[in-house]
N, C-alpha and C positions, 0 to 999 in steps of 0.2 A: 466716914463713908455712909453714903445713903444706898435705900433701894433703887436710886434715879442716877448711881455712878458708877465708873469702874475704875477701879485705882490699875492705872499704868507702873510695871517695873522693869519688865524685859526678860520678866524670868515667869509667869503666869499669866496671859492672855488664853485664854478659851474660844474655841471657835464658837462657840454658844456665846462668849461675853461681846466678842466681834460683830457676829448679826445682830444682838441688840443695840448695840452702837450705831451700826449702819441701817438698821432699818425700822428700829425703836427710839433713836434718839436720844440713847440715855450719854448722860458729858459723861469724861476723863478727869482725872484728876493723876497728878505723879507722884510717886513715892518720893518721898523727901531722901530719904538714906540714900537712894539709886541717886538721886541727883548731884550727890557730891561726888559719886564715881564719873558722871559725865562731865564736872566741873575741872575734874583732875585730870582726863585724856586731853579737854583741851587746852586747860593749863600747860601740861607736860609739850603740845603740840608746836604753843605758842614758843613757849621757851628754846624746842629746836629752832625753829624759826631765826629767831633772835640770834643764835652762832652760830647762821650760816650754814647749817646743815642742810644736803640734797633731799627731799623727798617729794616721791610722786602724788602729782596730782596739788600737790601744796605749792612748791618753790620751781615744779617742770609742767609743762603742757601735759597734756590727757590723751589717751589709743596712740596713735601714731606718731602723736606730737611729745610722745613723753621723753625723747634722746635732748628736747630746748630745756635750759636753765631757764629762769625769768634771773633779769639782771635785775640791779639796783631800782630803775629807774627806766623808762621806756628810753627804745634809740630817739623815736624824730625827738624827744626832747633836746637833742645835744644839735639841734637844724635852727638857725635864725629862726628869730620868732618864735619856736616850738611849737608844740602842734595846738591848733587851731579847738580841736571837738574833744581836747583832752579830759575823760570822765571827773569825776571826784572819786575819794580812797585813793591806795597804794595801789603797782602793780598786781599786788594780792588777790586784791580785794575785786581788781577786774576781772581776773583769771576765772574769780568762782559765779563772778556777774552772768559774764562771756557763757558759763558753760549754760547758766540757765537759760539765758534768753537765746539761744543760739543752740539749744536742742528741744524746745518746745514747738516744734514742728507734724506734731499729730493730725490725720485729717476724718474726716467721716462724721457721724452723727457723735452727740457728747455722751460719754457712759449715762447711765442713772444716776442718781443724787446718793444711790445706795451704796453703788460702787466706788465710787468718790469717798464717802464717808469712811467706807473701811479701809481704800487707802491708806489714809491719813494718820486712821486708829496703830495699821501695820507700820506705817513708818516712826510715829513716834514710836512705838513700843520696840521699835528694834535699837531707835537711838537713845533707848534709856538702859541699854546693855553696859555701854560706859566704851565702847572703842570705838568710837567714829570721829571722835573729836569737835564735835557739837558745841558751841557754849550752852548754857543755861536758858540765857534772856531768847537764843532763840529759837530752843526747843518748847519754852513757854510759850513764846509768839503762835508756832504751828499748834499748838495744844487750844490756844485762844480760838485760833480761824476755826477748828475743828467743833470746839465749842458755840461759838456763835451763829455757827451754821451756817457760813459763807461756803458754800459748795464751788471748787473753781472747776470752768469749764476743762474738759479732759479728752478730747477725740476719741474714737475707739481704736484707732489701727494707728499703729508706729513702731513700736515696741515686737526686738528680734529676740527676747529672753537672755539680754548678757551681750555686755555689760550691764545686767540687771535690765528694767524697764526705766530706761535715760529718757526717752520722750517725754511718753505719759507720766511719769514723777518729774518732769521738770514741770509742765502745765501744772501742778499741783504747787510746785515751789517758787513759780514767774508770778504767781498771786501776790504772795507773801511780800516779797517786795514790791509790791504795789503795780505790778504788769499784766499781763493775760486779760481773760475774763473771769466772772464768776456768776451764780445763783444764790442770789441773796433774798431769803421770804419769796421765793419762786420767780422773781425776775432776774432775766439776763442781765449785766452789766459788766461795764468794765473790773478790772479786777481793784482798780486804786479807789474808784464807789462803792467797792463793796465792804473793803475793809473802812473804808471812812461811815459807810451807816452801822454797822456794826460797833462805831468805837472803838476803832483797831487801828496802828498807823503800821504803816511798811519799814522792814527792816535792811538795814546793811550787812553783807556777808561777811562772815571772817575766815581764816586758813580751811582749807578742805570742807566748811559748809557747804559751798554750793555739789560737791559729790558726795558728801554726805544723804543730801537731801535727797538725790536724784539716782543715785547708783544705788539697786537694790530688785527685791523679787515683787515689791508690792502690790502692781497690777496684776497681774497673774495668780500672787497669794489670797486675793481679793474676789476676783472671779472666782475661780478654785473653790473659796470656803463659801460664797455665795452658794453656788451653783450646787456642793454636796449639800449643804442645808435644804434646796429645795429634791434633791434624788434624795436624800433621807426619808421625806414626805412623803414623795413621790413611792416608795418602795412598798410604805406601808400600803398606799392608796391602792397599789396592784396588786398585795395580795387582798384586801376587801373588796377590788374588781374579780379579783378569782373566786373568792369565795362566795362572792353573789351568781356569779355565771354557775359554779358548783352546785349550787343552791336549784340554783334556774334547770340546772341540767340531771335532779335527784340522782349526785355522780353520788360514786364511789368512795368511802374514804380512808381506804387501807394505803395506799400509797402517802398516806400522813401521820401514818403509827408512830413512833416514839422509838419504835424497837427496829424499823424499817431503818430509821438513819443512823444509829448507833452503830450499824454498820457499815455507813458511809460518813464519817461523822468530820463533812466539811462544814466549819463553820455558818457561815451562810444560809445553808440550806436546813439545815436543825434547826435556825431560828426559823427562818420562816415558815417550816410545818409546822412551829408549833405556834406557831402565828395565825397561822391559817385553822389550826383548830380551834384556837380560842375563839376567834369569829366564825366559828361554824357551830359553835358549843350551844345546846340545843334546838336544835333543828330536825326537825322531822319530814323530812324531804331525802338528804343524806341517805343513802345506805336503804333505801325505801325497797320491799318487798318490790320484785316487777311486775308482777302480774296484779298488783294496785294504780300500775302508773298507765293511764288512759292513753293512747294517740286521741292528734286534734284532727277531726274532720270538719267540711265546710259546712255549716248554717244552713238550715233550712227549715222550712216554714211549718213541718212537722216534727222537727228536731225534739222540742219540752212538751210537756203537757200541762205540766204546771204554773198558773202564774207567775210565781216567782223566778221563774228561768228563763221565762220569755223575753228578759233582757239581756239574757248571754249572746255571745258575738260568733259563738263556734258551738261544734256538734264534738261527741266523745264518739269512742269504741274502740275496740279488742278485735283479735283475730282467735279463735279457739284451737286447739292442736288435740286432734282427735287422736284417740288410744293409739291405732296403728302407723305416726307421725311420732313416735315418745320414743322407739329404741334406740339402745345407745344413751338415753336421758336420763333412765328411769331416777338414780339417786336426785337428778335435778329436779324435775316432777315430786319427787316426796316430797320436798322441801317447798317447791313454789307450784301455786296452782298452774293448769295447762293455759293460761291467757298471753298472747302477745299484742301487749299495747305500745306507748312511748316508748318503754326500755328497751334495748337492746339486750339476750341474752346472753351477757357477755361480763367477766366479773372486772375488767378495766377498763377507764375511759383513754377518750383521746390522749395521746403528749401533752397536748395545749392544759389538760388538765392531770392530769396523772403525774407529769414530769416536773409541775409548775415549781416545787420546791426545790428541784435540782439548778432548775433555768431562775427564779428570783435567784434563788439562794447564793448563783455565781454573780449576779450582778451586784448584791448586798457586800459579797467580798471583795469584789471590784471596790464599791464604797469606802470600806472598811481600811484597806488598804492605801488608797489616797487620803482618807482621814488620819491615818497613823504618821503620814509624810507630810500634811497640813499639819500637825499639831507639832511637830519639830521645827518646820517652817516659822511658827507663828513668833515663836521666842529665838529666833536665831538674827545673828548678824549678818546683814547680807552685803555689805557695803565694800569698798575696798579702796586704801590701803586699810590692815586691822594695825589698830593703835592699841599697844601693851603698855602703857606706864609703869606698871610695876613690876617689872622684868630689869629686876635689881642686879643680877650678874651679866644682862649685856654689856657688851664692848661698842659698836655699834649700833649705830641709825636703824640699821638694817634687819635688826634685832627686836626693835620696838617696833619698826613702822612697818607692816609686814603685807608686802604686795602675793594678794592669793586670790582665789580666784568664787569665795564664797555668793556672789553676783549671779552664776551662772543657775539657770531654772532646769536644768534638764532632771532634777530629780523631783522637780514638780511639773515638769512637758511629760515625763513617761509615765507618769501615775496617772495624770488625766487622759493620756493616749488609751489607757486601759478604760478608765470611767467613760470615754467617749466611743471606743468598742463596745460596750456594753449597753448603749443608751440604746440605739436600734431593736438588740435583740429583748429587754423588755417589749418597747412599744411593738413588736414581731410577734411575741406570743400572746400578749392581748390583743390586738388586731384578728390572730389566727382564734382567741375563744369569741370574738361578738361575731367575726365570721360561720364560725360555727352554730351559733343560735341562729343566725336568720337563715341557714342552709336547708331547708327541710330535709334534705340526703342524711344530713347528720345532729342534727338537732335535739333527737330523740325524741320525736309525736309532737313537738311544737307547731305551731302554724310558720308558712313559709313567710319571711322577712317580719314573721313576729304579729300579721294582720289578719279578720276575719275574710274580709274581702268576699264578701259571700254574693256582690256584683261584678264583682274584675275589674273592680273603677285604681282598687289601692296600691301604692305602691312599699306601705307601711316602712320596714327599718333597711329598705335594700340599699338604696346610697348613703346613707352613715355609712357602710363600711365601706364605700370608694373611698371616702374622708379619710378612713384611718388608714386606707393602705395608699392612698398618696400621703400621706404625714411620715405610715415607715421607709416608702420609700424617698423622701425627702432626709430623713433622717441618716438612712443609709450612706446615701451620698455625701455625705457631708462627716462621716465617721472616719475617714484617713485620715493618719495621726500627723499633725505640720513636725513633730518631735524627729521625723526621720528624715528633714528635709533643712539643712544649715545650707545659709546664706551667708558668706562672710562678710563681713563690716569694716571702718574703719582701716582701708587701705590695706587688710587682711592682716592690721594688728589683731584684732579680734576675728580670727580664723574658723573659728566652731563656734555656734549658736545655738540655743538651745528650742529657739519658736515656741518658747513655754506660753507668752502672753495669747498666741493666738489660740494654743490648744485650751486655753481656760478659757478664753472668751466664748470661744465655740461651744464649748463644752454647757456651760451659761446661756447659752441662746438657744442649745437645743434641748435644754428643760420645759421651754412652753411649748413644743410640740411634743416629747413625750408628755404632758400633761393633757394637753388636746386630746391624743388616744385612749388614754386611762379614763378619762370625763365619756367618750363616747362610749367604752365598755361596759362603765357604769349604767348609763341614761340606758343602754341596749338592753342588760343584763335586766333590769331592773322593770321594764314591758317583757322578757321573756320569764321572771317570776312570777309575774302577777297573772301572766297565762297559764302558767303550771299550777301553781295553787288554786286559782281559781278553777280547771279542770278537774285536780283532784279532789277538790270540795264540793265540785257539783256532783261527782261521780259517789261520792262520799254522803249528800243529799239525797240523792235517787238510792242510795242502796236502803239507807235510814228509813225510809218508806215501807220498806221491807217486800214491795214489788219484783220480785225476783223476771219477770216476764218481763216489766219495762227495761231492767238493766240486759237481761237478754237480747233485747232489740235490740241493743247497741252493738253487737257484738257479729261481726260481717259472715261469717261462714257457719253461722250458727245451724245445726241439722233442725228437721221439721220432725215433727209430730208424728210417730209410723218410721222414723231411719231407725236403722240396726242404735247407732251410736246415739241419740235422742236421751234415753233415761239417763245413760251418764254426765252428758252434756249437762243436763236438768241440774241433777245431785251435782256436778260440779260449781255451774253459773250462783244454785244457791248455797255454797261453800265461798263464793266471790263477794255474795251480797250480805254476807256476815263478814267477813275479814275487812269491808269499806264502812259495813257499818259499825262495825265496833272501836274501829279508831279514831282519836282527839283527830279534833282542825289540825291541817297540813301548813306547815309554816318554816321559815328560816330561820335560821339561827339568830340568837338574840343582837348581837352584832349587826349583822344585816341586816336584820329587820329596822334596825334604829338606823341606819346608812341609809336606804331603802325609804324609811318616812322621812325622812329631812329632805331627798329628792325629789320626792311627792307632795312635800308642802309648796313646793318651788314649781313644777313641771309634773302634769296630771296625766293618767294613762291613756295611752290613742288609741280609743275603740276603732275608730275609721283615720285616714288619711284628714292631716292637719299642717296648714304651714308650721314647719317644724325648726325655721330658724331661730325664732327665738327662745326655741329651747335647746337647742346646740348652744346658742348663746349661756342662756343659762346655766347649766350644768359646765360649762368649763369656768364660769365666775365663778361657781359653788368649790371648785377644785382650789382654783386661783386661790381665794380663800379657805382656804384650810376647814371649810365645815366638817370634812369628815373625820379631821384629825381626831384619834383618839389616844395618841401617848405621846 
């Protein structure tokens, strides 16, 4: 074994070894041991064969057709002449032809190269289990195409979850024998060119190959581990959306104690508070004194004094709460000076923020949950009839060849039904925090949509959040589970369906628009830090001066010179002008701050109004790619 393979057995597939197959291209290789167990089921398969014994899908037709034996030998052969277009092989050998090419009837655009790939990974490694009756040479074959990187074309829609996904794994198997199409080094072609530039020839079926090949959960198990690999991502990425918006908003951070969820200690949501405080872990913004945190007023022409401020985009100030305004407060007043600026005095934020580890934290077990039923999926047999050869005190055919119903997806339709409930309500609560920052109502002293606008020309971040709230409500719609919705099949041989393959596909396709919202949370969160920080550094500048009469000015209700309330205001404003000037630069958490520069190296901050598509673009490639990933 190399760092560039992964050895197939049927008994340890990883969903981690799965995406790197399918989206790192690392080859397969098979356990040797496993493969004399596969040699053996179809050894023992053949040998029924050979005395005549009944079994399905082998020596009778398939769903509805399974009551017909296959005789000897076809009828019109026994008709003058015989028939005309009669194939080559046995009857046998048609039967499992028949099934391939005569259920690869998938229509719509072709999955990805990625989805295909892992396929492929799922199917060999289910029929290295040793009960499907496979031979060797042509479980090799599929292992070769997988290797060489013939991708066969795949449609996306066919496939009702059971009898497994019969379409889409036939398109995967009509290759093999030299039929369908495929992508070979990224061109379309036939499927019998592809395996000929490759070096590959087409194979002939033998007993139960051809529903070996094709009856199973593949597509759906495929999507499924795809689609959790990128909400894994994704999961993290919303709580460092959170925790920058947190940052952005010098929230609160008791609602992510340690000791807060030990009383509630749903999996889920434990991690991600403590998630969220490792990416909040020093930061001095957090938990900030309020009567440090400035409201942003609009710009104007007498706003600084100083050169160095004259390039700021917005004005500061306070509101003062004079002595006879304070009862009722007084324990609060000891503790925080009388100033109301950005903070609200209030010791909880928003839901959107305060709740966010309960609302990740159910989604993450949503996650977790389907990943627990993916990783049993991944080594199981799904195929059906199951082949026992070594069921030494059967009597019975019936005994060994055992018709069940392990095909059926509905234990991976209802697990995604929950991950595809749960997709919405992330992209929902981050939608509702970049909402939040451009709101002036609720923003906490932020500028409205995040811009100076000190002309009224700007329109700064207020349609980014139309984008994300058509994205959730796109999202939404698209969240009813197809799991509760059976269409029967097959003449209502196959009467219950499971519509797994559609809830995984879906599920997979509404990863890049929850991705889209988190990208714009970011890019939002990220212009409404660099305005808080920078307010509180300048507020932080001007105090440093030791001007207590300029920081005065800033402050809206301030009494004149001669009011009753004047000397106290004084002695208070210069209690204000030491508590800003004695504190370090205001900044985010180290986390952030390194999320936050990687965005900035990419997409610069909008002092004024700037076509801003190409930075929507940008920040959702930055997502797409995983820059921010940090575990």
């Amino acid at each position: 074994m190399t760092a560039n393979t992964i050895l197939l057995d049927g008994n340890s597939l990883t969903r981690e070894q799965l995406v790197a197959v399918a989206r790192q291209g690392l080859r397969v290789v098979l356990d040797e041991a496993q493969l004399v167990r596969v040699q053996r089921a179809a050894d023992f398969l053949a040998d029924k064969v050979s005395c005549g014994e009944p079994t399905y899908g082998v020596t009778t037709g398939f769903g509805s057709n399974a009551d017909k034996l296959l005789g000897a030998h076809r009828l019109r052969d026994e008709l003058p002449g015989g028939r005309q277009d009669k194939p080559e092989g046995t009857l046998l050998e048609e039967l499992q032809h028949n099934l391939i090419t005569t259920h690869a009837v998938c229509v719509g655009k072709p999955f990805a190269a990625d989805v295909v790939r892992a396929m492929l990974v799922i199917r060999i490694n289910t029929l290295m289990r040793g009960h499907s009756g496979i031979r060797v040479e042509t479980l090799k074959a599929l292992t070769a195409m997988l290797n060489a990187d013939v991708v066969p074309v795949v449609p996306e829609k066919g496939s009702v979850g059971a009898s497994g996904d019969l379409a889409p794994l036939s398109h995967l198997a009509i290759v093999l024998l030299g039929g369908g199409e495929a992508f070979y080094q990224g061109e379309r072609m036939t499927g019998a060119e592809a395996l000929k530039r490759a070096g590959l020839s087409p194979i002939r079926l033998s007993f139960k190959e051809g529903l070996a090949l094709n009856n199973g959960t593949a597509q759906m198990l495929a999507t499924a581990t795809l689609a959790l690999d990128e909400l894994e991502h994704l999961l993290d990425l919303a709580d460092l959306a959170a925790a920058m918006t947190l940052d952005a908003f010098a929230g609160r951070s008791g609602a992510l104690r340690p000791e807060v969820h030990a009383l509630r200690p749903h999996p889920g949501q434990v991690e991600t508070a403590a998630h969220v405080r490792e990416l909040l872990e020093g930061s001095t913004l957090v938990d900030i004194p309020y009567h440090l945190v400035p409201r942003f007023k609009q710009w104007a022409a007498d706003a600084w004094v100083d050169p160095a401020d004259q390039a700021l985009t917005f004005d500061i100030g306070w509101d003062w709460v004079p002595a006879n305004q304070r009862h009722g407060r007084e324990a609060f007043y000891a503790r925080f000076l009388p100033f109301k600026g950005g903070k609200k005095h209030q010791p909880q934020d928003a839901y959107c923020l305060r709740c966010m580890p309960q609302v990740h934290g159910a989604v993450r077990d949503a996650w977790a949950q389907a990943c627990r039923v993916i990783d049993i999926e991944l080594n199981s047999v799904t195929d059906n009839p199951l082949i026992f050869p070594d069921a030494e005190d059967a009597q019975f055919i019936e005994e060994q060849v055992i018709s069940a119903g392990h095909f059926h997806g509905m234990p991976l339709a209802l697990a995604m039904s929950y991950v595809k409930a749960a997709i919405p309500v992330l992209a929902s609560i981050a939608e509702r925090r970049l909402n939040k920052l451009v709101d002036p109502a609720t923003n906490d002293g932020l500028p409205a949509f995040l811009t100076g606008n000190e002309d009224g020309t700007d329109s700064g971040f207020m349609i980014v959040q139309y984008t994300a709230a058509a994205l959730v409500n796109d999202l939404a719609t698209r969240a009813h589970p197809a799991s509760v919705y059976s269409v029967p099949t097959s003449a209502n041989a196959e009467d219950h369906v499971s519509m797994g393959a559609n809830e995984a596909r879906h599920v997979l396709e509404m990863m890049e628009d929850l991705g889209y919202v988190i990208a714009l949370e970011l890019y939002t969160a990220a212009q409404a830090l660099d305005f808080r920080q920078a307010m509180l550094n300048a507020a932080r500048r001007l105090a440093a001066r030791g001007d207590w009469q300029a920081l005065a000015g800033k402050v809206a209700n301030a009494p004149r010179e001669g009011h009753p309330h004047y000397a106290q205001f004084v002695a208070e404003v210069q209690e204000l002008t030491r508590a800003l000037a004695n504190v370090g630069d205001f900044h985010a958490g180290s986390a952030v701050r390194e999320a936050h520069d990687a965005l900035r190296r990419h997409i610069g901050f909008m002092a004024r109004d700037r076509a801003m598509d190409g930075d929507v673009r940008s920040v959702c490639e930055l997502v797409r790619d995983r820059v921010f990933a940090r575990r």
